[in-house]
N, C-alpha and C positions, 0 to 999 in steps of 0.2 A: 731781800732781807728787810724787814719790817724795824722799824722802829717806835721808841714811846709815841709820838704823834702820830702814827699810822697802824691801821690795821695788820694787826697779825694772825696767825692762825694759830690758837694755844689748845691743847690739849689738857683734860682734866680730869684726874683720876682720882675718884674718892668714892667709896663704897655706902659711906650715908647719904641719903637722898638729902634729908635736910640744909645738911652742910655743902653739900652738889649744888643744889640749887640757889643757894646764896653766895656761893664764892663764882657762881658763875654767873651770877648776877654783877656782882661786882666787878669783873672784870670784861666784862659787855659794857659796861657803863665808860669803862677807859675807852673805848670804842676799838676792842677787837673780837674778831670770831670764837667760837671758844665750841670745842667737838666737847663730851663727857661721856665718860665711860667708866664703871664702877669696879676691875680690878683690874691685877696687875697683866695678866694676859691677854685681856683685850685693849690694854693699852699698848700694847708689844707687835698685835696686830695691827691696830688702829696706824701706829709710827710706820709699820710697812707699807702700806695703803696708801698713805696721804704724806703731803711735804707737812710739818710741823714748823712754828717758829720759837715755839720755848713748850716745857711738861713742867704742869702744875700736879705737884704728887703725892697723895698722900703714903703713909707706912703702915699703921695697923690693917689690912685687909684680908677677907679668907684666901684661903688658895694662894697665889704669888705672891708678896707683902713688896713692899716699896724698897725694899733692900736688895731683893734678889732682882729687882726689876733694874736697879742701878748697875746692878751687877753684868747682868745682858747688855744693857747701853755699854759697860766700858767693854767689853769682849767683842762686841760688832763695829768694827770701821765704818759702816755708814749711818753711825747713830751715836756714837761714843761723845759725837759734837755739840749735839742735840742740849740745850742750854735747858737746866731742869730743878724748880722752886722746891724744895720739899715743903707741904704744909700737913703740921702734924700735932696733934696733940698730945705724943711722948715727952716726957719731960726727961732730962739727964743729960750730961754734957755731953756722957758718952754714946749716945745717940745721937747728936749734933755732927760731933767728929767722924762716927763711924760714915755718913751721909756723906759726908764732906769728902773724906778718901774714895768713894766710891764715883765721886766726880760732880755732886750736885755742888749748884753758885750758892744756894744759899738753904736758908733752915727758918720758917716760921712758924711760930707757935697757933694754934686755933685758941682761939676766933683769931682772925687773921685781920688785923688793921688796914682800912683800904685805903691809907697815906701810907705806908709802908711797903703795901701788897703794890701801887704805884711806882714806887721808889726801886722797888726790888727789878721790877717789869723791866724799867727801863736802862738800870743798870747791866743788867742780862745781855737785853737789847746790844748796849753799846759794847760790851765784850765780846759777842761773837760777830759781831759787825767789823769789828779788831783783826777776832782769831780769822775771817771769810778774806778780807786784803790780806793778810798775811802770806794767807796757802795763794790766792790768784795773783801774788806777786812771786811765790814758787813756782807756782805753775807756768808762768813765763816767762822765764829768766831760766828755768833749771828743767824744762820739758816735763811731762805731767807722771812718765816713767818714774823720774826719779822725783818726785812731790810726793809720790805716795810712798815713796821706800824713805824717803823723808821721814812722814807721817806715821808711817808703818815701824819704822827701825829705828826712827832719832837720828840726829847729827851726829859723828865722831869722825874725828879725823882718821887716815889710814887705808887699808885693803886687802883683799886676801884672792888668793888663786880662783879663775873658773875659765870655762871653757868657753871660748865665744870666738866670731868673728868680725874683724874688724873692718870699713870699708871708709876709702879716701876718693874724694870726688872733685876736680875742679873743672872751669871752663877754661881750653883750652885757649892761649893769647885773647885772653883776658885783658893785660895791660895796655897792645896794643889798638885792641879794639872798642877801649874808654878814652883815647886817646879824641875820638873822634865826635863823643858824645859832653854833652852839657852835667856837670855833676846831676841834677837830677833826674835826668833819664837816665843816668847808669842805677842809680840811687832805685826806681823803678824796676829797671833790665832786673836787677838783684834780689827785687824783694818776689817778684814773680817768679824767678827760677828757683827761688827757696820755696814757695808755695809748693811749687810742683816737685822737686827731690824730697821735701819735706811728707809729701805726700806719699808719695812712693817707697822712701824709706817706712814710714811709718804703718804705709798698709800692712807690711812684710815684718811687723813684730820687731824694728829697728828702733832705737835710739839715735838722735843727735846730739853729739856733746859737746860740738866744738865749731865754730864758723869763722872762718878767719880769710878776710877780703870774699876772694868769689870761691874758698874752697871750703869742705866743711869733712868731719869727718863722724860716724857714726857705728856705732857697737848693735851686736846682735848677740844676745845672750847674759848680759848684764844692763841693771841691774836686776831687772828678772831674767832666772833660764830660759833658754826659748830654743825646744826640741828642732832639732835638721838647722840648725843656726846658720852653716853656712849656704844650704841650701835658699833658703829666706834671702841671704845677703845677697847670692846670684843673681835671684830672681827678681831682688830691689837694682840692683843694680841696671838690669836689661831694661827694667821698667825704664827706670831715669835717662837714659841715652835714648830710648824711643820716645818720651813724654820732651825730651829736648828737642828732638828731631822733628818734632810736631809744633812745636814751640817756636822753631825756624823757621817753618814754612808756612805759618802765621806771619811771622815778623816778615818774612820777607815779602809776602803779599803788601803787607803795609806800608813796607819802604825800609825797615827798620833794621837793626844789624841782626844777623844769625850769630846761634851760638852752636859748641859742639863741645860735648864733657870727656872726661877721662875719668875710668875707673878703675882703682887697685884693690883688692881685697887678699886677705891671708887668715888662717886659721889656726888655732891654737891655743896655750895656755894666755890668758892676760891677768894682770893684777890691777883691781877694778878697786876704788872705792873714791875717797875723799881726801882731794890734796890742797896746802895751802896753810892758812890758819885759819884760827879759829874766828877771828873778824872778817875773811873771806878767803871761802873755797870753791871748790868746784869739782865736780864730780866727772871721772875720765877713767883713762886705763892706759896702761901701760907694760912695754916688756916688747919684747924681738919680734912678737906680730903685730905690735902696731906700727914698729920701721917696718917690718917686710911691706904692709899694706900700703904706708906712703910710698916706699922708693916703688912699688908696682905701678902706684898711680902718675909717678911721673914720668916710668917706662912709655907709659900706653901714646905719647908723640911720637916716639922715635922707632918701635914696635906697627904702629899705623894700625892701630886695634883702639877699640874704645872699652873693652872691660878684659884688666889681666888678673890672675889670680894664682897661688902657689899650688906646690902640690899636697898640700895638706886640705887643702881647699876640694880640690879636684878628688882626692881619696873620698871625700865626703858626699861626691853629688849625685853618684854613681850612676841610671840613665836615665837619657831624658833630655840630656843638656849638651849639643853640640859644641867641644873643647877640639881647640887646635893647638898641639904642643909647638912651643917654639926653643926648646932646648932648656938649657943652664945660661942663667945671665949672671954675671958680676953685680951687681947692684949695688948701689951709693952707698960705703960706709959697712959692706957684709965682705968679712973675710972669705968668705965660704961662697960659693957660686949657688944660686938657686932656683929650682926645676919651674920653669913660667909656662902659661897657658891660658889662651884668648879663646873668649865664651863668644859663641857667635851670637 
C-alpha cells in the first residue's frame, strides 16, 4: 500500500480530454502513476485487471456515470475497498451526499485545487492503510474463514443452527514429553506441528477456531457450508496423523522427540456463530457434537487408534473409507452410550 510520499497506482476516470489531461498531470507531479480512462466501464475493467491504489472519478459521463460506477464498487467484495476521490463539477449538496453513501472518501469540485487534490491523496492513503492493519490483524487472530464472514456479514454477537463437522486433535503425552525439552524447543515442536495440521485441516475446506496448549479444535462446515463436510473432516484428519508420522521420522533422524496425535470427530447439528462480548469475542460452535467430538478425541489412547469418529459421522462417508467398529462407548459426561468407529 502506497502512501502520500510514495508512489501509487491511481486510476483516472474522466471523459473530457482536457480535464484528463490536467488532473493527471497534476497528480504525476505528486509523484504517482496514474492509468486514464474516459468512462465508467472501462474503469470497471481497468480495476479488474490491475491492483489500484485510490479512483480518481468523475460523475457526468455517457454510458455508466460515476454513480452507478460507485455502485458496483459497493456490490463487489474485492473492490468495495478500493479508496475512491470523486472529482466533479455537479454542484448540490445532494450530490455530495448521494457520493458519499455510495462509499466515496471524498467530493471535489472542478477545477480541482492541487493543495487540496494533495491533501485529499493523502488522507485516503492513511485510511485504508488503517482499514488493510485492521482486516490482517483479522486475518490473524481469527483465521482468514472467518475475516471475510467478518467483512462479508459484520460483527454480531450470537448463532444459529447448521450442519457441520467437528474435529478435536491433540498430541498424545504431550506433558510428559516437554518435560524433557527447553521452553523453546517445545515452543518450536508447536509452532511446526501447527503448520503442518494447519495445513491439512485447511487443505480439506476446515477451519481452526481454537488452540489450546498442544490441542486445537476445528469446524467443517461453518462459517461457510462445505458440501460432504464430514467427509473433508475424515480425510483432514488421516492427513494430520500421516503428516505427523512423517514429522517423527524427521525428528527422530535428528535426534529429536517424536510426536503421535489423536483424533475425534462427530457430526451433526452445531450452533455456530460469535460468543463473548462486544469488546472481545470469538468465533466457535457449540452443542452435543462438539462434546462428542472431544470426548472421541480422548478415547483414541485407550481405543489404541489414532482417528475415532461417531456414527453420524460414519452414515455420512459411505465408501471408500476403511471404518473399524468398536461398539457403544460410555463416554465422559454422555448419559447415553455412543456407536464409535476407527478410520484406518
Amino acid at each position: 500500500m502506497a502512501d502520500a510520499n510514495h508512489a501509487a497506482q491511481i486510476l483516472l476516470v474522466e471523459d473530457n480530454r482536457v480535464n484528463r489531461l490536467l488532473l493527471a498531470r497534476q497528480v504525476e507531479q505528486l509523484g504517482h502513476a496514474v492509468r486514464s480512462v474516459d468512462d465508467g466501464l472501462q474503469a470497471l475493467n481497468s480495476l479488474r485487471e490491475q491492483r489500484f491504489d485510490l479512483m480518481l472519478l468523475d460523475i457526468e459521463m455517457p454510458g455508466m456515470n460515476g454513480f452507478q460506477v460507485l455502485e458496483q464498487l459497493t456490490a463487489d467484495p474485492e473492490l468495495r475497498e478500493l479508496p475512491v476521490i470523486v472529482t466533479s463539477g455537479l454542484d448540490g449538496l445532494a450530490n455530495v451526499v448521494r457520493c458519499i453513501e455510495l462509499g466515496a472518501e471524498d467530493y471535489l469540485h472542478k477545477p480541482v485545487n492541487p493543495v487540496l487534490l494533495r491533501a485529499r491523496i493523502a488522507a485516503s492513503f492513511e485510511k485504508k492503510r488503517l482499514r488493510d492493519q485492521q482486516r490482517e490483524l483479522v486475518r490473524r487472530f481469527a483465521t482468514s474463514a472467518v475475516a471475510q464472514d467478518v467483512q462479508r456479514s459484520g460483527f454480531a454477537l450470537g448463532g444459529h443452527l447448521v450442519p457441520a463437522s467437528v474435529l478435536f486433535c491433540d498430541i498424545r503425552g504431550f506433558t510428559t514429553l516437554t518435560e524433557a525439552l527447553p521452553p523453546e524447543e517445545v515452543i518450536e515442536l508447536l509452532n511446526t506441528y501447527y503448520t503442518l495440521m494447519f495445513d491439512a485441516i485447511g487443505s480439506h475446506g476446515g477451519v481452526v477456531n481454537q488452540i489450546i496448549g498442544d490441542g486445537l479444535m476445528a469446524i467443517f462446515g461453518a462459517p461457510q457450508p462445505l458440501e460432504g463436510h464430514a467427509k473433508c473432516a475424515v480425510r483432514a484428519g488421516l492427513e494430520m496423523v500421516e503428516m505427523a508420522a512423517q514429522f517423527s521420522l524427521d525428528q527422530r533422524a535428528a535426534g529429536g522427540p517424536e510426536i503421535r496425535v489423536g483424533v475425534g470427530i462427530a457430526s451433526g447439528e452445531v450452533v455456530a456463530g460469535y460468543t463473548g462480548t462486544q469488546d472481545r469475542a470469538t468465533y466457535t460452535c457449540v452443542g452435543d457434537t462438539v462434546n462428542r467430538a472431544a470426548r472421541l478425541e480422548a478415547c483414541t489412547k485407550g481405543a489404541q487408534r489414532a482417528v475415532l469418529i461417531d456414527g453420524a459421522t460414519r452414515e455420512h462417508l459411505g465408501a471408500g473409507f476403511e471404518v473399524e467398529p468398536l461398539g457403544a462407548m460410555q463416554l465422559k459426561g454422555k448419559t447415553q452410550s455412543v456407536e464409535v468407529f476407527a478410520v484406518a
